[in-house]
C-alpha positions, 0 to 999 in steps of 0.5 A: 585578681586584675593585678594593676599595672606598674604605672597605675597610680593612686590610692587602692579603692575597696575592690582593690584591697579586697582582691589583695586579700584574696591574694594574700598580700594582706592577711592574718596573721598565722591561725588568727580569724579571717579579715572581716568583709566590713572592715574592708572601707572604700579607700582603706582597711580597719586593722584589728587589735591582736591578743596581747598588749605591751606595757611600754617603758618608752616609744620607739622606732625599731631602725635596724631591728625588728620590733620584737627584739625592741620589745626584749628590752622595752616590754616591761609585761604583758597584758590579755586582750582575748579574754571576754572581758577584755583589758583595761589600758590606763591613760598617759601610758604606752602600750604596744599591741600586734595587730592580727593584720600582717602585709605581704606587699608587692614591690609596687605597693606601700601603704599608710596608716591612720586612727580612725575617726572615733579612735582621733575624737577621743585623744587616743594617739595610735601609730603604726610601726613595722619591722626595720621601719624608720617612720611611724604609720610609713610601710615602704614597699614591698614590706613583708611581715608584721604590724604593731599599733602603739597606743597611749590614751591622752585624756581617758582610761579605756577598755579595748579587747582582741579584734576591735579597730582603732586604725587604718590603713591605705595602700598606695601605689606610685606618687597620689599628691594631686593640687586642689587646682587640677580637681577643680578644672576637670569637666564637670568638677564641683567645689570642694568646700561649701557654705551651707548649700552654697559652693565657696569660691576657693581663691576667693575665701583664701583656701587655698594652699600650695599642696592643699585647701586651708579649713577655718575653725567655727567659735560662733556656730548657726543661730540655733547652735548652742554648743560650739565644741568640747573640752574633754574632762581630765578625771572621766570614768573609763570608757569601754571602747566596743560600746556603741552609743552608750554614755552620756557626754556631759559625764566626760565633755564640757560644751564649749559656748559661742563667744561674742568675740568668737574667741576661745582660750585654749588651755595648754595640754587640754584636748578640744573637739571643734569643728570647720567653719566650711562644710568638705566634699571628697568627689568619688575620684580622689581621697584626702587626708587631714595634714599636720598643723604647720608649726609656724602658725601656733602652738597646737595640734589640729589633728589625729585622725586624718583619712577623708574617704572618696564620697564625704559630703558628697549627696545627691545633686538635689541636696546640699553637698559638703559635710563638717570637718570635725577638728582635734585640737591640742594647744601645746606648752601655753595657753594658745587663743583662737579666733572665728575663722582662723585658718587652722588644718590642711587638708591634702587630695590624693587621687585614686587607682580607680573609681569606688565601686563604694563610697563613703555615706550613709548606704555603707554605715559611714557614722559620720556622714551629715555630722555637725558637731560631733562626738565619737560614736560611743556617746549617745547623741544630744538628740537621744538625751532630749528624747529621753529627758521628756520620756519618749523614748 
């Protein structure tokens, strides 16, 4: 391994996770199977479910114990998720689940955890939690041991099984935090947000934050656009989570249609997928990360899954640069109205350790590069429907 120097800073890319697992700072956990070489993304690495999960009697942060001594007075059983069929995890309920991962960090690195894109766009809330840890999704550095995921399903009864992902996780040596304002006035820069094929002038469109770019919410869509986001239903059937592409949207969505005022009403509790009114571009140098929304602007969560990679949006000079932020959003305690354009998420740059040798996009898979509004990767697209409808395919 070419170790990085002390005073490196950043986010590892993919060559340098790679090259920790070799090392051993990322490992398996005892005789678990070795980590997958396609798990290993271009700033962050997927995490896999272990073989049991915990029924929860409440959450928890473990302080000054270690998780499993937790677990002696919170567990109240187990369930198997090695088994080929997998296990059912009902929703509203807390499950704790060890992760096949485990860190040996050295004492320059920490790391981060986040859902994944399709784990946020469901309603599935995960979190991280380590040994004598005091944060949720923090592992401070130098941490050696274990990691467990706490799981609660918000709106759907899943299916989940030992070794599928449904988080992330990204090592980060020194302070990352770099202002939008520096990106943009290095040679050569290009803009990070877009309107269509055009770059957006960030003071111009009042982007900009003091730590990071403002994304506005779209309620009036293209001229062609008939859907504007969706509304999740709360009694949908269960939802096998190793499936891929398999049901239709319609039996756990309902569309949400361009207002003429571009308003919408969000209902307290409810969960809606909606997507920016700009189009994101994360230049190969740097990564971001959807922040919190700031609980003086609303009453509402704006995001789960928050981990943007170097190369979202980014296509070759001759196309159209920029890719939509897709928005999970949950209005709290009451009724909350949003308006076309309104300033609704964050969205914070960290610069990495060094350059990708990878990036984001469609020549790694990335399922959501080019998305507009779009559903998690389980359902079969709008497009597949039609073709199907008129016998096609």
């Amino acid at each position: 391994m070419t170790t990085p120097s002390p005073k490196t800073t950043g986010v590892w890319p993919a060559h340098f996770i790679d090259d920790a697992i070799t090392h051993g700072h990322v490992r398996p956990h005892g005789a678990l199977p070795p980590i997958p070489p396609e798990n290993i993304q271009p700033a962050s690495l997927d995490l896999r479910l272990g073989e049991v999960a915990h029924l929860l009697q409440c959450s928890f942060i473990p302080g000054a114990e270690s998780v499993t001594s937790k677990l002696r007075h919170l567990s109240m059983g187990q369930i198997r998720l090695d088994q080929p069929e997998g296990a059912i995890l009902h929703k509203d309920q807390a499950y704790l689940i060890p992760l096949m991962e485990e860190l040996a960090l050295p004492d320059c690195l920490k790391a981060r955890a986040n859902p994944k894109s399709s784990t946020g766009r469901l309603d599935i809330f995960t979190r991280v939690i380590t040994d004598h840890g005091h944060q949720f999704d923090e592992i401070k550095e130098g941490y050696h041991g274990r990691l467990f995921l706490e799981l609660v399903s918000r709106t759907f009864t899943i299916k989940v099984k030992s070794g599928l992902s449904l988080n992330q996780i990204r090592f980060i040596q020194g302070n990352p935090n770099v202002t939008p304002q520096k990106i943009l006035r290095e040679p050569a820069s290009e803009s990070l947000l877009y309107d269509d094929s055009k770059p957006l002038d960030l003071e111009a469109h009042q982007a900009i934050n003091s730590d990071g770019i403002l994304l506005s919410v779209d309620l009036k869509g293209s001229p062609a656009a008939a859907t504007v986001g969706y509304k999740a239903r709360a009694h949908a059937s269960l939802l096998d989570l190793s499936a891929r592409t398999k049901y239709r949207p319609e039996d756990y969505w309902d569309e949400i249609k361009p207002d003429r005022a571009g308003k919408l009403i969000l209902e307290p509790e409810v969960f809606y997928l909606l997507i920016s009114s700009e189009k994101v571009r994360i230049p190969p140098g740097y990564a971001a990360e959807m922040a919190a929304y700031e609980p003086t602007s609303g009453e509402l969560r704006t995001h789960y899954a928050g981990f943007f990679d170097p190369g979202f949006g980014v296509y070759p000079k001759d196309k159209p640069q920029g890719t939509k932020a897709v928005m999970e959003v949950r209005a709290r305690d009451v009724a909350f109205m949003i308006e076309h354009g309104q300033k609704v998420c964050k969205l914070r740059f960290e610069k990495m350790a060094a350059r990708p040798k990878k990036l984001y996009g469609l020549q790694i898979g990335s399922f959501y590069q080019g998305q507009n509004l779009i559903l998690s990767k389980h359902f079969v697209p709008a497009s597949a429907i039609g073709q199907q409808i008129a016998g096609i395919s």
